[in-house]
C-alpha positions in Angstrom: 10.5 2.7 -11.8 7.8 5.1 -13.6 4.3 5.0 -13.1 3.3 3.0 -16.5 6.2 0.2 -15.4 4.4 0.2 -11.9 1.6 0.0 -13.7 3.0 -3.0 -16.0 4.1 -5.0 -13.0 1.0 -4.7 -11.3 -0.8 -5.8 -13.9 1.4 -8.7 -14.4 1.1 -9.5 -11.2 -2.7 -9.7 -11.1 -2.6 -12.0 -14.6 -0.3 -14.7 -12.4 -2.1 -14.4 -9.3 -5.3 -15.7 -10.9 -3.6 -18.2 -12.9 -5.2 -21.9 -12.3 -3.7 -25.2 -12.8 -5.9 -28.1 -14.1 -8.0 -28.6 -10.7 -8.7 -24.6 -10.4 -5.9 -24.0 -8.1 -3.9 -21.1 -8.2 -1.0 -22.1 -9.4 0.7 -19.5 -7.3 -0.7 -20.6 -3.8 -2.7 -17.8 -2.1 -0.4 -18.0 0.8 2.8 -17.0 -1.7 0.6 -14.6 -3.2 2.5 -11.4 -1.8 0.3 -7.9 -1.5 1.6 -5.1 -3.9 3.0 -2.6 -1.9 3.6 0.8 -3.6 5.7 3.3 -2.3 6.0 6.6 -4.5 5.2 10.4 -4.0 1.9 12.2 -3.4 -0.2 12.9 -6.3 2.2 11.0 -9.1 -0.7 8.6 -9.9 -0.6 5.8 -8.3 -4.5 5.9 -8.2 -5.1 5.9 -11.6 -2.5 3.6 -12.3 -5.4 0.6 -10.4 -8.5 2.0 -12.4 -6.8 1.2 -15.4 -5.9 -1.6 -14.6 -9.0 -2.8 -13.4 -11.0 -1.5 -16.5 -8.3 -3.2 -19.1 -8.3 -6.5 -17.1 -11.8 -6.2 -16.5 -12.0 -6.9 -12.4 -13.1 -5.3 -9.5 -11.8 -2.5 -7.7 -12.4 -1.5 -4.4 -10.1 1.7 -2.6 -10.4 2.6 0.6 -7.8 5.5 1.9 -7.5 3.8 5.5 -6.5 6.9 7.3 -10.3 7.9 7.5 -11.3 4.8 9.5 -11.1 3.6 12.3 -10.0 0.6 14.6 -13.6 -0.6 14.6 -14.4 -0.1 11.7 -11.5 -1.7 9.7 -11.1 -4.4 12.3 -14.6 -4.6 13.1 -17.0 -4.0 16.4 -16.0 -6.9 19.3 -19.1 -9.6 20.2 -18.9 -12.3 22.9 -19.7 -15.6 21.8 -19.8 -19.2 23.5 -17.4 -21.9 22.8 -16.9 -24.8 24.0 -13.7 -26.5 25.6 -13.0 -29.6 27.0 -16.8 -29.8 27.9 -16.7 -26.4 29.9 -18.9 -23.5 28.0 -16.8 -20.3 27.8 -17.5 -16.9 26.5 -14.9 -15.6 23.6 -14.7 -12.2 22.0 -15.3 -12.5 18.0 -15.5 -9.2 15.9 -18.1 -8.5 13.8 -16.9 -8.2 9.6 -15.1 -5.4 9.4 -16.5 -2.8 6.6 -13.9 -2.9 4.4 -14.3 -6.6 3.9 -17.9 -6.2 3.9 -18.0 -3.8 1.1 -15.6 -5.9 -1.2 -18.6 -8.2 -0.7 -21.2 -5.6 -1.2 -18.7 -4.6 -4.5 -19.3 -8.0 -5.6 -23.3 -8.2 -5.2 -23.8 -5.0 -7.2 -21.5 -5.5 -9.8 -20.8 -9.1 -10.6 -17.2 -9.3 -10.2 -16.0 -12.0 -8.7 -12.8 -11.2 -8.8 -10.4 -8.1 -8.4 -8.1 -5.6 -6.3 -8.9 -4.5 -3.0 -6.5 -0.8 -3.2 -5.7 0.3 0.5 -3.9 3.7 0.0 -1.7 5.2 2.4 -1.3 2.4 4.2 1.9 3.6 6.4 0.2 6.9 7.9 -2.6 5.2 10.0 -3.3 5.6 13.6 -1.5 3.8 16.3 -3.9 1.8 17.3 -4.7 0.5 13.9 -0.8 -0.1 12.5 -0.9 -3.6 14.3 -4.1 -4.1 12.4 -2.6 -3.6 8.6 0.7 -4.9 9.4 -1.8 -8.3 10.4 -3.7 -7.6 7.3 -0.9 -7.4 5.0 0.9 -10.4 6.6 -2.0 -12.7 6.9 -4.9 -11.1 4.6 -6.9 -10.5 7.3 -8.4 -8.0 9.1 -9.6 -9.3 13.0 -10.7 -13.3 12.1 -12.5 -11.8 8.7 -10.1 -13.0 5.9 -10.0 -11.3 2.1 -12.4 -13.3 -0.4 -11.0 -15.4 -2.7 -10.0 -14.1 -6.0 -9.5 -10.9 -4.4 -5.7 -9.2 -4.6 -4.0 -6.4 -2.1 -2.9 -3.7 -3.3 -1.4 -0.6 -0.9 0.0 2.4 -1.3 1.7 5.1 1.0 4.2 7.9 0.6 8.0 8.0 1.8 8.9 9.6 5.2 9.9 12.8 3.5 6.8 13.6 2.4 4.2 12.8 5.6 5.4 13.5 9.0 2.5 11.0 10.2 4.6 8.0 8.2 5.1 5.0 10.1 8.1 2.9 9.3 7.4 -0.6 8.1 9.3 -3.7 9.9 11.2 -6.1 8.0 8.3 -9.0 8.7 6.3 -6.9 6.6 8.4 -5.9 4.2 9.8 -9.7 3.6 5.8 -10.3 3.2 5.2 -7.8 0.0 6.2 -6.9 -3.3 7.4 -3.6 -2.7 7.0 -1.4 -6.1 9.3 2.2 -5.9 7.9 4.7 -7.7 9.4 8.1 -9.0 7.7 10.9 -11.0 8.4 10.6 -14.9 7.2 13.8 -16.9 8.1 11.5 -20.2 5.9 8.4 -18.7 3.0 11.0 -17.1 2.3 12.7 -20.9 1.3 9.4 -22.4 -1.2 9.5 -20.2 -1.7 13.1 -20.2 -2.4 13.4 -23.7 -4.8 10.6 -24.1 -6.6 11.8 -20.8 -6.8 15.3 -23.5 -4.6 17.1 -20.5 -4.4 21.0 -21.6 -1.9 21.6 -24.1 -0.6 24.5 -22.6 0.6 22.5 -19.6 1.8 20.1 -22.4 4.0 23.1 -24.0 4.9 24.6 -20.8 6.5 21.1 -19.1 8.1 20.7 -22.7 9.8 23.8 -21.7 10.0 23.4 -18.0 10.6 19.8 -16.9 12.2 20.6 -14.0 8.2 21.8 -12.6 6.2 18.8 -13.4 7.3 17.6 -10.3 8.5 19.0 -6.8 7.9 19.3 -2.9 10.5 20.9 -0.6 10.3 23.3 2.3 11.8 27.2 2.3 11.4 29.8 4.7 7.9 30.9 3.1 7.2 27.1 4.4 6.1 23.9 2.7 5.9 24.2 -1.8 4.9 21.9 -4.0 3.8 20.9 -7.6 2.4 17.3 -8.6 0.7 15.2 -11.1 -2.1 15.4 -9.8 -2.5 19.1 -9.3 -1.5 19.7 -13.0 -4.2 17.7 -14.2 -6.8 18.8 -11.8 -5.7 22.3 -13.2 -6.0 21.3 -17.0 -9.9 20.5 -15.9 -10.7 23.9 -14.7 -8.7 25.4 -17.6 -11.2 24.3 -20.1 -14.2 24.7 -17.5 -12.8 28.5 -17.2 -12.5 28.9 -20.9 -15.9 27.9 -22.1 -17.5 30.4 -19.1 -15.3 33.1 -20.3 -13.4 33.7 -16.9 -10.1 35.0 -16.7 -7.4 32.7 -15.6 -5.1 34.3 -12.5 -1.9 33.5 -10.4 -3.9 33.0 -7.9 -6.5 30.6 -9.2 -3.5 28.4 -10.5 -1.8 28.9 -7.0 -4.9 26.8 -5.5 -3.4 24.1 -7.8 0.3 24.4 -8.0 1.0 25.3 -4.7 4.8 27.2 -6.0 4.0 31.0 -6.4 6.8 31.1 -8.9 6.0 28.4 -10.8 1.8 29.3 -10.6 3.3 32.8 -12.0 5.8 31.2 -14.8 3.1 29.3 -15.9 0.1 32.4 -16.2 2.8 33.9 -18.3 3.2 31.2 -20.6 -0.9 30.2 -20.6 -1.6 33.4 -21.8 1.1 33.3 -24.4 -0.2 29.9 -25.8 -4.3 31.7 -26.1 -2.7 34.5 -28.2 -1.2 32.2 -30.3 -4.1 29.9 -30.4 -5.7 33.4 -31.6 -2.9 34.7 -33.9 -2.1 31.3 -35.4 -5.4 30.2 -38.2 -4.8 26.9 -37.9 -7.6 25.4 -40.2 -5.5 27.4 -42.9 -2.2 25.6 -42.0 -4.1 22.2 -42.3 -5.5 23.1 -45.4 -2.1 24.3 -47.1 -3.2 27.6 -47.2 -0.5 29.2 -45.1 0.6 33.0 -45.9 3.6 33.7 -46.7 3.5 36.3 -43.7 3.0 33.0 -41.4 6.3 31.7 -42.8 8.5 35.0 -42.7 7.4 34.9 -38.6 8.1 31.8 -37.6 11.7 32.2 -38.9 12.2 34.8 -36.1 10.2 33.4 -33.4 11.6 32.2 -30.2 11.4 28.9 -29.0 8.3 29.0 -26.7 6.2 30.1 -29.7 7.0 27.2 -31.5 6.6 25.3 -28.9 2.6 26.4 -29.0 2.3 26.2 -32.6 2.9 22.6 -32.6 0.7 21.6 -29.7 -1.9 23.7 -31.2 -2.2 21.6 -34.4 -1.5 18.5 -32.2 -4.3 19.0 -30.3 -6.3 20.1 -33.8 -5.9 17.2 -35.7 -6.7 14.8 -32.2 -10.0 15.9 -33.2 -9.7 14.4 -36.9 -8.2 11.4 -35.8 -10.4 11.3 -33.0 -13.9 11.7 -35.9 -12.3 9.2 -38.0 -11.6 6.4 -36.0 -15.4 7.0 -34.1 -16.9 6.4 -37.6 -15.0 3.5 -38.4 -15.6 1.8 -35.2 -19.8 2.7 -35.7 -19.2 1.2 -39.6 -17.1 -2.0 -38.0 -20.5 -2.3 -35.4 -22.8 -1.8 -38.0 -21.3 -4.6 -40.4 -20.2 -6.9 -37.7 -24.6 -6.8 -36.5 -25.5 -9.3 -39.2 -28.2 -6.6 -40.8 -28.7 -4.0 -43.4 -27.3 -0.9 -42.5 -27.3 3.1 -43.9 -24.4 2.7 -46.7 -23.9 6.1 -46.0 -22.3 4.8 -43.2 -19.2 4.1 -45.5 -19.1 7.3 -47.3 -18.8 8.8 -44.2 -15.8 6.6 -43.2 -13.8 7.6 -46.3 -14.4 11.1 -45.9 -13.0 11.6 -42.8 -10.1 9.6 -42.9 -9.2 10.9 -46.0 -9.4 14.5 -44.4 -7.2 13.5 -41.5 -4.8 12.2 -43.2 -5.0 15.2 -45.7 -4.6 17.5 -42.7 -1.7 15.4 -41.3 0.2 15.6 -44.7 0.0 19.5 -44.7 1.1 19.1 -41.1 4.0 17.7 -41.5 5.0 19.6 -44.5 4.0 23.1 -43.1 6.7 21.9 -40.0 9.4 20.7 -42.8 9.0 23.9 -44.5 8.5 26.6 -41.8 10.5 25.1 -38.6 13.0 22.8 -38.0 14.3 19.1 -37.1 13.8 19.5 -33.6 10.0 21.0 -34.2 9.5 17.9 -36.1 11.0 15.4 -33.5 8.7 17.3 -30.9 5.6 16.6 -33.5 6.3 13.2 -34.5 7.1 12.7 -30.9 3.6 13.8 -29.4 1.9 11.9 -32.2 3.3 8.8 -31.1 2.3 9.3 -27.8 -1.8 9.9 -28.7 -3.9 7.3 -28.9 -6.2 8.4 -31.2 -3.6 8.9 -33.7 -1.9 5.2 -33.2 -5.4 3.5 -33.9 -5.9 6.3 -37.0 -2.2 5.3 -38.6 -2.8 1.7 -37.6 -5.3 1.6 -39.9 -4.3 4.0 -42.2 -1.0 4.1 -42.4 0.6 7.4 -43.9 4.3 7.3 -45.6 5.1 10.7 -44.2 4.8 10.2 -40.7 6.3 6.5 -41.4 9.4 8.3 -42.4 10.2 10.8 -39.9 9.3 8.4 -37.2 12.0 6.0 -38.8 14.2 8.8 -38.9 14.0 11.0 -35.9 12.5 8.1 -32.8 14.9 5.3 -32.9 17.0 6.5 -29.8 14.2 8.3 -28.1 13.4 7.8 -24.6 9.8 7.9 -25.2 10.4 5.1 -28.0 11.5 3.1 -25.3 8.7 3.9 -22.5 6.0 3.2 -25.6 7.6 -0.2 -26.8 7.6 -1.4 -22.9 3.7 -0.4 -23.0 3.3 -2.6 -26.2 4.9 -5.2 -25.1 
């Protein structure tokens, strides 16, 4: 499955877990409650896949990545205490609480939650000493005799055999104990996530144009090559650091990120592309129906790539009105839902900005009609859908032009589908 029906499950998962009957008990006893296992590639987000989900369901979080501890230190440092048996005093090794349980504990103290998700990641590449350890702790939810708090939920992670050479294989007792979750990378599942998390467009454009290099690790006889996720996004960040310093953007600084040299070249090409455009292109005009007719007469011979841009560049443009809009609604919704007085022009400045977005998205969408084609349009009305900014804008203020071509040009899509599994 994808990352956002990982993510689905999981959270489903969670909402069941801490179901209670009539008496307060789970109605899912804690001893069926199976850990999460997730299996998937490096770097396709299974990380942020458990913030979300703890910030949406509002519970704790702890993540620990276990290959940077130790035996002692998951398992906890061994005491001798005295017991007695059968009238004969006896001195028995105990373990002190291992850290990881203490600091879901600490969690607790400094935060207040009470319940949530303790996330072990790569939870098939630790030592051997410490593999009996997690197989224990996801059979039995416990690490030495210190078991997992109430209310608390496993979580674990690790990467498939082809990816790690330190991966240990799991037995089938451990296996038959978990809810093991397969996860494969998605470049249609990752962008609903990219553009809300305001991912560059020009990586947006490029993997429009380039699926095939959102995603890949394999070996050649240069050695060991890879693009991920992870490195895309971590690439977007410096892109905009980079841009408002005024340093040039190189093959080899987007080599430190997409670790490909043909791919890190393929894409400098096409970044540097998408900034003259971003240059050539005024957009303000286009979203004010002021377009030249030159504008027009150039787009009818342009190739692919620079239409491509075009449309990401007003995407990303009018993310910014959407973005203004809903803002002030949400401070006027605030203001009136407070009980007192407040600055009427408050209102005024509600009105005025969603009337400009949806101004601006009207001479969008007509600019497209007029100066590209269908498939510009599908790409448009595609990416619009996909923004959250814009779905809480056209929830509230719904516009008949975008109604229509999303009628029109989404019903078979396979982002459709991905978005109505989110909204379920």
């Amino acid at each position: 499955m994808n990352i956002y029906q990982a993510k689905e499950e999981i959270a489903n998962t969670v909402k069941a877990y801490f179901l209670k009957d009539e008496q307060g008990n789970p109605k899912i006893p804690e001893l069926r409650q199976r850990p999460v296992l997730l299996m998937g590639p490096p770097g396709v987000g299974k990380t942020q896949i458990m913030q979300q989900i703890s910030e949406e369901l509002n519970i704790g979080l702890v993540s620990y990545t276990i290959t940077h501890h130790t035996r002692q230190s998951a398992v906890g440092l061994p005491i001798v205490s005295k017991k007695v048996y059968d009238g004969v005093e006896r001195d028995v090794t105990e373990y002190t609480m291992s850290e990881i349980i203490s600091g879901i504990y600490e969690y607790m103290e400094k935060t207040g939650h009470k319940k949530g998700i303790l996330f072990i990641d790569e939870i098939n590449c630790v030592s051997e000493t410490l593999m009996p350890m997690m197989l224990q702790f996801l059979q039995v939810k416990t690490f030495g005799n210190q078991k997992l708090p109430k209310n608390w939920i496993i979580v674990a992670a690790g990467n498939p055999s082809e990816y790690n050479k330190q991966v240990r294989e799991l037995d089938v007792v451990t296996l038959d104990r978990v809810r093991l979750i397969n996860i494969e990378p998605d470049l249609d599942a990752w962008k609903i996530y990219a553009i809300n998390r305001k991912v560059h467009r020009s990586i947006l454009s490029y993997l429009d144009v380039k699926a095939d290099n959102f995603y890949k690790v394999y070996s050649d006889v240069d050695g060991l090559k890879f693009v991920t996720a992870r490195g895309w996004e971590d690439l977007s960040t410096l892109l905009y650091s980079y841009e408002e310093l005024g340093i040039a953007i190189t093959e080899d600084i987007i080599y430190e990120y997409l670790r490909d040299r043909e791919v890190a070249e393929d894409f400098l090409s096409f970044y540097d592309l998408y900034m003259k455009y971003s240059k050539d292109y005024e957009i303000e005009l286009i979203l004010k129906a002021s377009v030249d007719a030159a504008v027009y007469a150039r787009l009818n011979n342009a190739e692919y790539d620079e239409k491509l841009i075009l449309i990401n560049l007003l995407l990303e443009r009018l993310d910014r009105d959407f973005k203004e809009a809903n803002e002030s609604a949400e401070e006027l919704k605030k203001a009136k839902d407070s009980g007192t007085d407040y600055d009427m022009s408050l209102e005024l400045k509600v009105g005025v900005s969603s009337e400009m977005a949806s101004s601006n998205l009207d001479n969008t969408i007509r600019f497209i009609k007029e100066g590209l084609d269908e498939g510009s349009m599908l790409i448009f009305i595609t990416n619009l859908t996909l923004s959250e900014n814009a779905a809480i804008f056209l929830l509230n203020n719904p516009n008949k032009n975008y109604l229509e071509y999303a009628d029109k040009l989404l019903i078979n899509s396979k982002k459709t589908k991905i978005l109505k599994d989110l909204n379920k």
